[in-house]
C-alpha positions as CSV (number, residue, x, y, z in Angstrom):
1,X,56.5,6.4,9.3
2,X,55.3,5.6,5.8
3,X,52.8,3.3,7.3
4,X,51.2,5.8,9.2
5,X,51.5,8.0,6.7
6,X,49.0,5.5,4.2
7,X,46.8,5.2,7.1
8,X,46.5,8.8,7.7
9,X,45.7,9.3,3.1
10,X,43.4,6.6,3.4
11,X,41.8,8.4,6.7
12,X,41.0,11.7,4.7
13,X,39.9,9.7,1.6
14,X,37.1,8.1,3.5
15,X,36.3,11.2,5.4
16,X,35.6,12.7,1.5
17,X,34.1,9.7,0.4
18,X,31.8,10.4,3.3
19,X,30.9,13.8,2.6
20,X,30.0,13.3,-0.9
21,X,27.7,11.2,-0.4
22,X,26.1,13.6,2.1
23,X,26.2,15.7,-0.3
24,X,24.4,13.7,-2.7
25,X,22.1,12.3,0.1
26,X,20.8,16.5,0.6
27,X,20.6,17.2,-2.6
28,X,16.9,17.5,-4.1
29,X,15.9,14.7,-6.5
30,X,13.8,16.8,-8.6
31,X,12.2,20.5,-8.3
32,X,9.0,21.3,-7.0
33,X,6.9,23.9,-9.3
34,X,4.1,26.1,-7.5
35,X,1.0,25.3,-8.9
36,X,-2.4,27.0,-8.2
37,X,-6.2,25.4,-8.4
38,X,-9.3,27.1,-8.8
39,X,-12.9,25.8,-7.8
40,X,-16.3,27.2,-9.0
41,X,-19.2,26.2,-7.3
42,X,-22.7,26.0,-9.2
43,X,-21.4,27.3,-12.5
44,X,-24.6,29.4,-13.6
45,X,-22.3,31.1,-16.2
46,X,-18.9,30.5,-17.6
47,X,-16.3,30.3,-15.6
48,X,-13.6,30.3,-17.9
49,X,-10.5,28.4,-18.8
50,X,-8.4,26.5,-16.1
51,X,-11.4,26.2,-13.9
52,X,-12.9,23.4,-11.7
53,X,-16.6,23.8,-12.0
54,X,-18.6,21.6,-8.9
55,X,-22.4,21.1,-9.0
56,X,-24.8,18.7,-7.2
57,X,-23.8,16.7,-10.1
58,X,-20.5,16.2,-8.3
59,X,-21.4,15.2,-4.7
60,X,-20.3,12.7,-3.1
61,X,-17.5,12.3,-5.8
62,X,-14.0,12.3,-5.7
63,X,-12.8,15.0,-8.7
64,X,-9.3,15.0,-10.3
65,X,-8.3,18.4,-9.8
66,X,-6.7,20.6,-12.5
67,X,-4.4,23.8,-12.4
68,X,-5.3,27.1,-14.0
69,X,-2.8,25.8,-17.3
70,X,-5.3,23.4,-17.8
71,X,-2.7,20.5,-16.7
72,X,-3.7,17.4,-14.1
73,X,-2.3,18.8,-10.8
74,X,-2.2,15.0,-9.8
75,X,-4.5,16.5,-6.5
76,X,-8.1,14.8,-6.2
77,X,-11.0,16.4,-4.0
78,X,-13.6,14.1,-2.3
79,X,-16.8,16.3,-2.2
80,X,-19.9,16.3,0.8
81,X,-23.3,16.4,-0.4
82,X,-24.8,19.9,-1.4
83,X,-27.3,21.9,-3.2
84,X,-27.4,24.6,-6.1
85,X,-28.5,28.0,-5.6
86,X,-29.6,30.3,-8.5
87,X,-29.5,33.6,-6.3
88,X,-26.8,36.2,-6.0
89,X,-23.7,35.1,-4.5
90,X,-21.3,38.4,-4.5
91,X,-22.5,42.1,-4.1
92,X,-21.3,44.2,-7.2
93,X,-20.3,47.3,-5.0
94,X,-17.3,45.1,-3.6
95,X,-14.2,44.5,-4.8
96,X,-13.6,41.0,-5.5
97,X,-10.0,39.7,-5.6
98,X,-7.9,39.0,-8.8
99,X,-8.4,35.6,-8.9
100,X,-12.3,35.1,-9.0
101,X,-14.1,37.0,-12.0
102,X,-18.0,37.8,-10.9
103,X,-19.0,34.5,-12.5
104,X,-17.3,32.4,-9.9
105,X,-18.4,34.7,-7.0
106,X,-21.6,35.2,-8.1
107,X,-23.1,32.0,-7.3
108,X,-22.8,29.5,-4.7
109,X,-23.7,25.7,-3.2
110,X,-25.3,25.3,-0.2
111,X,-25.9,22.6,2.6
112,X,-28.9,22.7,5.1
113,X,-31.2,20.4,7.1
114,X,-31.5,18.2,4.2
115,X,-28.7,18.1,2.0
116,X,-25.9,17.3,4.5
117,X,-28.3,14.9,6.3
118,X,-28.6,16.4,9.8
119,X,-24.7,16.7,10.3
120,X,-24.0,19.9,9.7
121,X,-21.1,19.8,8.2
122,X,-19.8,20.3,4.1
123,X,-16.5,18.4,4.3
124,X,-14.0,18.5,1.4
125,X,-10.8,16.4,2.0
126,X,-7.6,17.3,-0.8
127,X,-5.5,14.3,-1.3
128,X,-2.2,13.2,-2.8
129,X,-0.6,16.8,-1.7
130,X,3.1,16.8,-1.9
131,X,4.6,16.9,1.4
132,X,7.4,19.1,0.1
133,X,4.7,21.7,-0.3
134,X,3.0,24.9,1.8
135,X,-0.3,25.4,0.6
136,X,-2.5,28.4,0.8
137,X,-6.5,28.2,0.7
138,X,-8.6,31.1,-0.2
139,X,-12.8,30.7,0.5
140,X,-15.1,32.8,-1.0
141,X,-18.6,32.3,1.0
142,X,-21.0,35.3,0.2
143,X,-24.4,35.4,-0.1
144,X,-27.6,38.0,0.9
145,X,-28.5,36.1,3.5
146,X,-27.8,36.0,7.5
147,X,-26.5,33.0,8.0
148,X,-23.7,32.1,10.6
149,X,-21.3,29.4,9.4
150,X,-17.8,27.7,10.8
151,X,-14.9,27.0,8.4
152,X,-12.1,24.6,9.7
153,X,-9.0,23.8,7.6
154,X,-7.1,20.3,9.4
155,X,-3.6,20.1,8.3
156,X,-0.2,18.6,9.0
157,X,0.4,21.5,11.2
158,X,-2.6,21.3,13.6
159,X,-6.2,23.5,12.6
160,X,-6.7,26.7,11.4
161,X,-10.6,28.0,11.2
162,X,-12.9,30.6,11.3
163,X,-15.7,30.9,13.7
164,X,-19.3,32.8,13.2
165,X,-18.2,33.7,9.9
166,X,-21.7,35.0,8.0
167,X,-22.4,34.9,4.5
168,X,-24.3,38.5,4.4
169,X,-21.8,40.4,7.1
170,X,-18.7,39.2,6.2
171,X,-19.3,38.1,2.7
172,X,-22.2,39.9,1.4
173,X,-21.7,43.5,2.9
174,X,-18.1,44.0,3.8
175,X,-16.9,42.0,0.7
176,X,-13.8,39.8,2.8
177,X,-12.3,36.3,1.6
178,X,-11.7,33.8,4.2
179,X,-7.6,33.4,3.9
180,X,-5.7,29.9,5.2
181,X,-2.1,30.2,4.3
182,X,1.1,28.2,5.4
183,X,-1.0,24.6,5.8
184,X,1.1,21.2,5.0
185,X,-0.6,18.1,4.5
186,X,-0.8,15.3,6.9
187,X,0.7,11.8,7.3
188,X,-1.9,10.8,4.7
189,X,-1.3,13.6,2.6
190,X,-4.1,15.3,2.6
191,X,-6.2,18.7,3.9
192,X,-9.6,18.9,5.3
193,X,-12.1,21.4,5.0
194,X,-15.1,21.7,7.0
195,X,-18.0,24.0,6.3
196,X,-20.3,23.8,9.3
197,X,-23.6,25.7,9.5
198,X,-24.5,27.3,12.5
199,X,-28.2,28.2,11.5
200,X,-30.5,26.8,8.6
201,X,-27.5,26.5,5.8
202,X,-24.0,27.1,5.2
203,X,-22.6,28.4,1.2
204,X,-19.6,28.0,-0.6
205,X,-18.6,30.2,-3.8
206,X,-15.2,29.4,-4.6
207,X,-12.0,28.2,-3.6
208,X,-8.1,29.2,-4.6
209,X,-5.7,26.5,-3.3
210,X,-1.8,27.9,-3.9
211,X,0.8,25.3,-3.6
212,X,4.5,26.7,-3.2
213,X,7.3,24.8,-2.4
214,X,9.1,24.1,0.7
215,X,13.4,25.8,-0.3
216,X,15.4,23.0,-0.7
217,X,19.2,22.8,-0.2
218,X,21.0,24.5,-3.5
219,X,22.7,21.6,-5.6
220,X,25.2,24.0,-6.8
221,X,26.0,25.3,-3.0
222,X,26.0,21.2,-1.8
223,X,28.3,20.0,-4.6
224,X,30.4,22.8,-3.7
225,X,31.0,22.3,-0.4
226,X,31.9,19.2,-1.2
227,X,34.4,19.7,-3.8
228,X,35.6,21.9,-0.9
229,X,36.3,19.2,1.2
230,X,38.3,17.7,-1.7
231,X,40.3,20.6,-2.7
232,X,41.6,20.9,1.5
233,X,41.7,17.1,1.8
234,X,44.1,17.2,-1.3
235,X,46.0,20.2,0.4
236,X,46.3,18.4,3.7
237,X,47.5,15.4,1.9
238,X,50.4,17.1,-0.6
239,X,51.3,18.9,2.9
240,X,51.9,15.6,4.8
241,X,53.9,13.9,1.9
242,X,56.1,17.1,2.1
């Protein structure tokens, strides 16, 4: 009897050997901090503190990225070719949202015939995301100007875009922000935008990317549980010996 009664003990001490390290296996090595980034394109005033200002000096870069604290976000951005334009970007009877003051929004880049060499198509690709992360992408693409344009966001989680979006209708008149929200990176890591004109040219103001973290399992609430299983293992135990 007192054999089977060390096997049993040493039974329920493996089983809570096992379940701490499960424990420990869930829990979160470190936390994950939201973090937002700002973009201006064709800075033809000040854009302020904590933004990333993009002009044809740019293209065809790759840019480390910062967040609006001024901090490396540890996020680079590899940029198409495009052009500067010194006319209005934003009309001043719309609204424009929190984030972007008038000198963001009120002027753009551009690519046409030329600049994006016949392709059509401004792509920006966001690299070493955090796959922990959901990230939102905000597009402001305005201008007094009728020109039909395509924006496609390629993520982890398939494509998002917007079709016939133009830069006088949408932008211009009506005063909307093209809005991408819940994307995760890919196996690589990364996001792709892709501006595609659908006329003569295609413009970009600015961008908002948002990163918020993915809820992880509570440390507290996992090294609970398993202190659980210790306190009833130890119950079981002191109830077989009696």
């Amino acid at each position: 009897m007192l054999y089977f009664g060390a096997m049993y003990a040493s039974f329920r001490s493996a089983r809570t050997a096992v379940l701490l390290a499960l424990v420990l296996a869930l829990a979160p090595a470190s936390s994950v901090f939201a973090a937002t980034i700002l973009i201006d394109f064709n800075d033809n005033s000040t854009a302020g503190f904590g933004w990333n200002v993009l002009h044809t000096g740019n293209d065809g870069t790759t840019i480390d990225l910062i967040s609006d604290d001024g901090s490396d976000s540890g996020i680079d951005l590899a940029t198409p070719t495009f052009n500067d334009s010194a006319n209005a970007g934003w009309n001043g009877a719309n609204p424009l949202p929190s984030w972007a003051p008038t000198s963001v929004a009120n002027d753009y880049s551009f690519i046409n015939n030329f600049f994006d060499g016949g392709t059509g198509t401004a792509q920006f690709v966001l690299s070493n995301l955090d796959a922990s992360s959901l990230y939102a992408i905000d597009i402001i693409s305005s201008r007094n100007l009728n020109r039909d344009q395509d924006i496609t966001v390629t993520h982890g989680g398939g494509v998002e875009f917007h079709d016939n979006w133009n830069t006088r209708r949408d932008g211009w008149r009506d005063g909307n922000v093209l809005m991408f929200s819940n994307l995760s990176s890919d196996l690589s890591d990364e996001i792709v935008i892709d501006i595609s004109r659908e006329g003569a040219s295609a413009a970009f103001n600015a961008i908002r990317i948002t990163s918020v973290p993915v809820p992880e399992p509570n440390l507290a609430l996992l090294v609970g549980l398993g202190l659980g299983f210790m306190s009833i293992d130890g119950r079981e135990r002191s109830r077989h010996r009696a």
